[in-house]
ZADO-1210 file (C-alpha; in nm, 4 decimals, padded with zeros to 6 digits):
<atoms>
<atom x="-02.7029" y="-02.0718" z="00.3971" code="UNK" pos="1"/>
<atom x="-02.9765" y="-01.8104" z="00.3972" code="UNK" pos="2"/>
<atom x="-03.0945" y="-01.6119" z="00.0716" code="UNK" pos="3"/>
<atom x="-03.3773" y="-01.3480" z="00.0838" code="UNK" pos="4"/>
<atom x="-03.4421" y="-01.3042" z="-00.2788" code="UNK" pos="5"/>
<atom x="-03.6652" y="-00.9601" z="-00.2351" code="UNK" pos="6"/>
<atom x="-03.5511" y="-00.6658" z="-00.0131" code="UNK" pos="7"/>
<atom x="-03.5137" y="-00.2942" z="-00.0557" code="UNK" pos="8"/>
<atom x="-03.2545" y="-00.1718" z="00.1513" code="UNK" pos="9"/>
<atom x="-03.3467" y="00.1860" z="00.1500" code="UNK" pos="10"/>
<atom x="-03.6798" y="00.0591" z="00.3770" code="UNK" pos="11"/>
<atom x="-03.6613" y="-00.0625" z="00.6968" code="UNK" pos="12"/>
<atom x="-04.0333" y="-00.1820" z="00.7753" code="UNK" pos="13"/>
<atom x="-04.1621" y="00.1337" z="00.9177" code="UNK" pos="14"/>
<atom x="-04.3002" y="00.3887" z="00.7631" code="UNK" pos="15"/>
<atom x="-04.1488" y="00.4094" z="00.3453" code="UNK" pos="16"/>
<atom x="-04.1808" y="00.7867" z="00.3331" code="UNK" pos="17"/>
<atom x="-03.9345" y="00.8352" z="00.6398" code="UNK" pos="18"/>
<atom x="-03.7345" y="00.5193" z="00.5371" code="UNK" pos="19"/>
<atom x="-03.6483" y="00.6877" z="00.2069" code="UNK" pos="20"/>
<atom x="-03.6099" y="01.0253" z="00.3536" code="UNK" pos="21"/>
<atom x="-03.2992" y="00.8988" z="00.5630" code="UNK" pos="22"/>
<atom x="-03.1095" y="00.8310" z="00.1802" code="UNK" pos="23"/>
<atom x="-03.2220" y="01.1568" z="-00.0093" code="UNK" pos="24"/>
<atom x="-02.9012" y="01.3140" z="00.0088" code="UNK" pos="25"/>
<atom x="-02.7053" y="01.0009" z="00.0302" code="UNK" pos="26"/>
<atom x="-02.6789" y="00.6405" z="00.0700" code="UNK" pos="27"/>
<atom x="-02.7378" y="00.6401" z="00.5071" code="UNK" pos="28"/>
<atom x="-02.3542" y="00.3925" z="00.5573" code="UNK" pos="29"/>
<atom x="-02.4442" y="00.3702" z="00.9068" code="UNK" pos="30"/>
<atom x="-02.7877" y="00.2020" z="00.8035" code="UNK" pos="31"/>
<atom x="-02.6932" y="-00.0067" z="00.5800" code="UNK" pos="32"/>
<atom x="-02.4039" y="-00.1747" z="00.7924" code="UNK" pos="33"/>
<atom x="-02.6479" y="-00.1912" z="01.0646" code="UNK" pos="34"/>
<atom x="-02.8869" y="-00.4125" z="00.8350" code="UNK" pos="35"/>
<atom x="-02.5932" y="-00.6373" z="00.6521" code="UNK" pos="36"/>
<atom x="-02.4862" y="-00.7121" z="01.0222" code="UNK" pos="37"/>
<atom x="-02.8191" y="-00.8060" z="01.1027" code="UNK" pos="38"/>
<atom x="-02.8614" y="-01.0034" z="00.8145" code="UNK" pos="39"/>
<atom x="-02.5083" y="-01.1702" z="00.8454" code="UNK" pos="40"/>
<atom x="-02.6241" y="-01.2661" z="01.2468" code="UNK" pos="41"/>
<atom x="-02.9205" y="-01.4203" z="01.1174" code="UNK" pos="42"/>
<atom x="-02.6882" y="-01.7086" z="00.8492" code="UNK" pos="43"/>
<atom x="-02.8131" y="-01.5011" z="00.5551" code="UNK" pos="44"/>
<atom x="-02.5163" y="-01.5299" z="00.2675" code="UNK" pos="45"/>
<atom x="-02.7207" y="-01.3878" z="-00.0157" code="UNK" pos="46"/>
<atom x="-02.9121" y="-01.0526" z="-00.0913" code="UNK" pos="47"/>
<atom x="-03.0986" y="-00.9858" z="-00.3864" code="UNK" pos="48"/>
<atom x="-03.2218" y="-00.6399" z="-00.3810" code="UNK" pos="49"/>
<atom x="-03.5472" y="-00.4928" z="-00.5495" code="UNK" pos="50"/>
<atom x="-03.3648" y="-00.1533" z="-00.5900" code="UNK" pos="51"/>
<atom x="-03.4415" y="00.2422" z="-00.5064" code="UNK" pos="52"/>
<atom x="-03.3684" y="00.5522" z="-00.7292" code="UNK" pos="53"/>
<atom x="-03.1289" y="00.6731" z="-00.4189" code="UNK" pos="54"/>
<atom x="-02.8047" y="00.4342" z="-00.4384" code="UNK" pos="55"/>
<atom x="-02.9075" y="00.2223" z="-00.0738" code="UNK" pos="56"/>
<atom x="-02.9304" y="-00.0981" z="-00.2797" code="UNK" pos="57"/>
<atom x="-02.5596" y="-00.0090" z="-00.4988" code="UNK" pos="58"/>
<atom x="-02.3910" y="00.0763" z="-00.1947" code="UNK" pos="59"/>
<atom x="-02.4973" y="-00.2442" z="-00.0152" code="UNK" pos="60"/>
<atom x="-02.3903" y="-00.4518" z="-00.2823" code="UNK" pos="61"/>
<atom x="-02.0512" y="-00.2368" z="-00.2631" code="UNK" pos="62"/>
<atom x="-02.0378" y="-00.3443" z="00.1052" code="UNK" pos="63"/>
<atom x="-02.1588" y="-00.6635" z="00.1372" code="UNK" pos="64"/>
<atom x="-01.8671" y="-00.8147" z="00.0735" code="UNK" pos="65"/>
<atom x="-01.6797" y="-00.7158" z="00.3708" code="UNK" pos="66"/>
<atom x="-01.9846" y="-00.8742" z="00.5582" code="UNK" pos="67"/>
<atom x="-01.9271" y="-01.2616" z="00.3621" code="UNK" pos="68"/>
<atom x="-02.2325" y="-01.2067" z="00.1347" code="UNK" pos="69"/>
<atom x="-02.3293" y="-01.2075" z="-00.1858" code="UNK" pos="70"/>
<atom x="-02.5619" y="-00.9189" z="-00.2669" code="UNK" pos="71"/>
<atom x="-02.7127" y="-00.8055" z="-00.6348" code="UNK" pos="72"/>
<atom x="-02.8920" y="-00.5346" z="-00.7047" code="UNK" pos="73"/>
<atom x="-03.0525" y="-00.3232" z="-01.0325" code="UNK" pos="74"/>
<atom x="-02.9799" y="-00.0383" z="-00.9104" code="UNK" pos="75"/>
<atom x="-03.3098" y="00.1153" z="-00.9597" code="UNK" pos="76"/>
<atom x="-03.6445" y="-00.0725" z="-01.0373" code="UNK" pos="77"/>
<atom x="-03.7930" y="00.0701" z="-01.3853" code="UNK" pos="78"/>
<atom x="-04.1746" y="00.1333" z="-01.4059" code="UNK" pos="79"/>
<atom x="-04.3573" y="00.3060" z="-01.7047" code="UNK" pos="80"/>
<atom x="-04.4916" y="00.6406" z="-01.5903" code="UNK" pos="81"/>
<atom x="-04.8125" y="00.6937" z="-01.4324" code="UNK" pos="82"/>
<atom x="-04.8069" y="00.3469" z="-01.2802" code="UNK" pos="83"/>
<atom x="-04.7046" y="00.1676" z="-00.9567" code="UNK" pos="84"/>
<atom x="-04.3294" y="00.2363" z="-00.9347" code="UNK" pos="85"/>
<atom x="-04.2821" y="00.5978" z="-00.8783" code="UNK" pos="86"/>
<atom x="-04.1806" y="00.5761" z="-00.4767" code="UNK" pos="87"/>
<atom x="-03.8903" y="00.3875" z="-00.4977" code="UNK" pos="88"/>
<atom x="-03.8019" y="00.3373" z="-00.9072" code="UNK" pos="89"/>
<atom x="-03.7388" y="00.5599" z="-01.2299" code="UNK" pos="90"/>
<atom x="-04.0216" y="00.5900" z="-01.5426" code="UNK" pos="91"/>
<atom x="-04.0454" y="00.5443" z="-01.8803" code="UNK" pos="92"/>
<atom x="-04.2960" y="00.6572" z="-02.1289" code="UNK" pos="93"/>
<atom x="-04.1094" y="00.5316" z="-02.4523" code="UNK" pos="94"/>
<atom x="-03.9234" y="00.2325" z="-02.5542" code="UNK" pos="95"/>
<atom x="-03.6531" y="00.4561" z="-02.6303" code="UNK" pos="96"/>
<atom x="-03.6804" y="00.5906" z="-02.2599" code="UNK" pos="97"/>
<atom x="-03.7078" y="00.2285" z="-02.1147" code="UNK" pos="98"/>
<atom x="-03.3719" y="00.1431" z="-02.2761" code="UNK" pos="99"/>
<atom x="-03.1792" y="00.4546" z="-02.1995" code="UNK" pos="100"/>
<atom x="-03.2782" y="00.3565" z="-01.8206" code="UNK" pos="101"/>
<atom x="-03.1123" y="-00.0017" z="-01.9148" code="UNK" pos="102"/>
<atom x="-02.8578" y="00.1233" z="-02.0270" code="UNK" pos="103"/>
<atom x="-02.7595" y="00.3147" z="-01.6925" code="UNK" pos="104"/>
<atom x="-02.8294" y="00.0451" z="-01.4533" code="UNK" pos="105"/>
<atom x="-02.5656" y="-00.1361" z="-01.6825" code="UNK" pos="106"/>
<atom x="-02.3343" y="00.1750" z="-01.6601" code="UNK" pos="107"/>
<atom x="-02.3784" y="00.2021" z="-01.2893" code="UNK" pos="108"/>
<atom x="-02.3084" y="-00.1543" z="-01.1931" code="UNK" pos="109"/>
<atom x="-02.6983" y="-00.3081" z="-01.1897" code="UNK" pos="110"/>
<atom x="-02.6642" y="-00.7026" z="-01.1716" code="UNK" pos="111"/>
<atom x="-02.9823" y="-00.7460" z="-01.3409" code="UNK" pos="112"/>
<atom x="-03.2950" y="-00.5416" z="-01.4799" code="UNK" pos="113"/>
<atom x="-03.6313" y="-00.5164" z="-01.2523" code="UNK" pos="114"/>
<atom x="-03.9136" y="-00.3902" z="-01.4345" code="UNK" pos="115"/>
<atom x="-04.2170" y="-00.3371" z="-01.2528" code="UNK" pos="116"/>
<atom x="-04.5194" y="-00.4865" z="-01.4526" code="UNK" pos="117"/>
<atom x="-04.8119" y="-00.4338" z="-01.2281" code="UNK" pos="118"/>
<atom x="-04.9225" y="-00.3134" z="-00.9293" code="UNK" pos="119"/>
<atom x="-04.9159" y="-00.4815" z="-00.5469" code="UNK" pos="120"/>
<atom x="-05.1923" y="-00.7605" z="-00.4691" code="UNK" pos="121"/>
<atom x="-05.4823" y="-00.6207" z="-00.3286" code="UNK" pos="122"/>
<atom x="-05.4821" y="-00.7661" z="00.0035" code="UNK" pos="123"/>
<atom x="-05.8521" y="-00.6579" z="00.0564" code="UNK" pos="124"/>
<atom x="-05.9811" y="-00.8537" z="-00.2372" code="UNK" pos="125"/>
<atom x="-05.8852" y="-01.1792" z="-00.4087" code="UNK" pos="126"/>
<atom x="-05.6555" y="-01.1873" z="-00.7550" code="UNK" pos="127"/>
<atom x="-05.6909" y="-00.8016" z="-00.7731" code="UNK" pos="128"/>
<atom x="-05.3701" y="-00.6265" z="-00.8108" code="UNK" pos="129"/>
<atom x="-05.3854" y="-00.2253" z="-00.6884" code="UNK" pos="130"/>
<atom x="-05.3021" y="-00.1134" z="-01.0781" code="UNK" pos="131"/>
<atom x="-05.3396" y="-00.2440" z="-01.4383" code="UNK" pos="132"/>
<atom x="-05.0532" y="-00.4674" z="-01.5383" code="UNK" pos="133"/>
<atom x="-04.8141" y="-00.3324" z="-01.8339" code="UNK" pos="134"/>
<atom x="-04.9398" y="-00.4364" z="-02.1654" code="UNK" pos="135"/>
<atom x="-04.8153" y="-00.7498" z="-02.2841" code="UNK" pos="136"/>
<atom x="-04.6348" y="-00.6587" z="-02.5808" code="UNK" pos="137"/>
<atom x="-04.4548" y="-00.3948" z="-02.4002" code="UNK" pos="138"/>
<atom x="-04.3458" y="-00.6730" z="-02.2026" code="UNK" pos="139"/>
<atom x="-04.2326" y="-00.9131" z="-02.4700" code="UNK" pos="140"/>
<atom x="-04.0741" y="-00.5753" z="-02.6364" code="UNK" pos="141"/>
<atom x="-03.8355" y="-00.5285" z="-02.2920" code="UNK" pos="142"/>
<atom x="-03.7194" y="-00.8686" z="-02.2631" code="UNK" pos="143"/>
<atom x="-03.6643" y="-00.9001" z="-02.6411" code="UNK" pos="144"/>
<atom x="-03.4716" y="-00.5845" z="-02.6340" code="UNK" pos="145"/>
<atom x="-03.1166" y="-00.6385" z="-02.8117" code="UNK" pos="146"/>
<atom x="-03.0066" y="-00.4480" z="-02.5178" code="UNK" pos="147"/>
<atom x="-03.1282" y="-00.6415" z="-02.2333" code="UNK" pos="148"/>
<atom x="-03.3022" y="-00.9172" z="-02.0898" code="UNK" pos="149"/>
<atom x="-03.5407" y="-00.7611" z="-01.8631" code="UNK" pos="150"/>
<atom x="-03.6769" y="-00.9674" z="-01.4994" code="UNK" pos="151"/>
<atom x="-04.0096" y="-00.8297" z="-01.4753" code="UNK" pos="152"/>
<atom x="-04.1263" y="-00.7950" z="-01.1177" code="UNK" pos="153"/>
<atom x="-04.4647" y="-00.9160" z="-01.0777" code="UNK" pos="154"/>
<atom x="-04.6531" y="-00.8977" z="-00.7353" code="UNK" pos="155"/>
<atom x="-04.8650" y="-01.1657" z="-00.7533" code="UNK" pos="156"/>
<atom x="-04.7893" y="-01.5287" z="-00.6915" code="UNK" pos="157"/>
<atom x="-04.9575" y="-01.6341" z="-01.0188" code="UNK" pos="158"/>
<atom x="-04.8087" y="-01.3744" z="-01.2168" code="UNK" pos="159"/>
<atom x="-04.4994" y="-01.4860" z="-01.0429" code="UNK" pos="160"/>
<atom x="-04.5445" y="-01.8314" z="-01.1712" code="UNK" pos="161"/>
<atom x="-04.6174" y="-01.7166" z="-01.5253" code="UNK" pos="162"/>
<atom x="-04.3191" y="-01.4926" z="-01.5240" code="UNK" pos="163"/>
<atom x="-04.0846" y="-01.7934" z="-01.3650" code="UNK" pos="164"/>
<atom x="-04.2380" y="-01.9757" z="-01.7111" code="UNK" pos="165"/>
<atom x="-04.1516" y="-01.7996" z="-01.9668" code="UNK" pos="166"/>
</atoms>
């Protein structure tokens, strides 16, 4: 058994502008099949999906079935406004905002909650991450939320490690 714990299905490794492009007006079926077969060649059984604000990731999980796989998604990755998030996820600027967007990734069929905390690592320099991580008790407000219990996505491995901790 194979599991790849973080893809996107609406990219494809190329460029993410025209990767994105091919879903604006819908989930791309053809696509999509084309990359569950791939993954299905390759012994992969499980998908978890980082999620996109055009349906890719919720239509895969729709379909992977048919393909023997278990796939989950959240249907969209949540990011607070004005920080890393805005290609691929949907923003906040309130609480209030934050858990109207949890509450439609439960509506819509989301597995789990992925809320982008901080930016990518900064490949160029050591422990630097390419934006200012969320404020900790905005954090600890989202994953106490009566609501939810919010999977922050970090994109470092030590923030990954913290996050694992908690």
């Amino acid at each position: 058994m194979a599991v790849d714990c973080h893809i996107h299905m609406a990219l494809d490794g190329g460029y993410w502008k025209d990767a994105l492009a091919r879903h604006k007006d819908a989930p791309d079926e053809a696509f999509i099949r084309r990359t569950l077969e791939t993954y299905k060649t390759l012994g992969f059984t499980y998908l978890r999906d980082g999620g996109d604000r055009w349906n890719a990731g919720k239509r895969a999980s729709e379909l992977a079935g048919e393909y023997g796989m278990t796939y989950r998604t959240p249907c969209f990755p949540i990011y607070r406004k004005g920080h890393y998030g805005s290609f691929i996820g949907r923003g906040f600027e309130t609480i209030d905002d934050f858990r109207a967007l949890v509450a439609e990734v439960k509506k819509s069929g989301g597995h789990f909650i992925k809320l982008m905390i901080s930016g990518l690592m900064d490949f160029n320099h050591y422990g630097v991450l390419t934006d200012e991580p969320m404020p900790e008790n905005l954090i600890e407000s989202s994953r106490k939320s009566p609501t939810t219990r919010a999977f922050p996505s970090w994109h470092t491995p030590t923030a990954t490690r913290q996050c694992a901790a908690r």
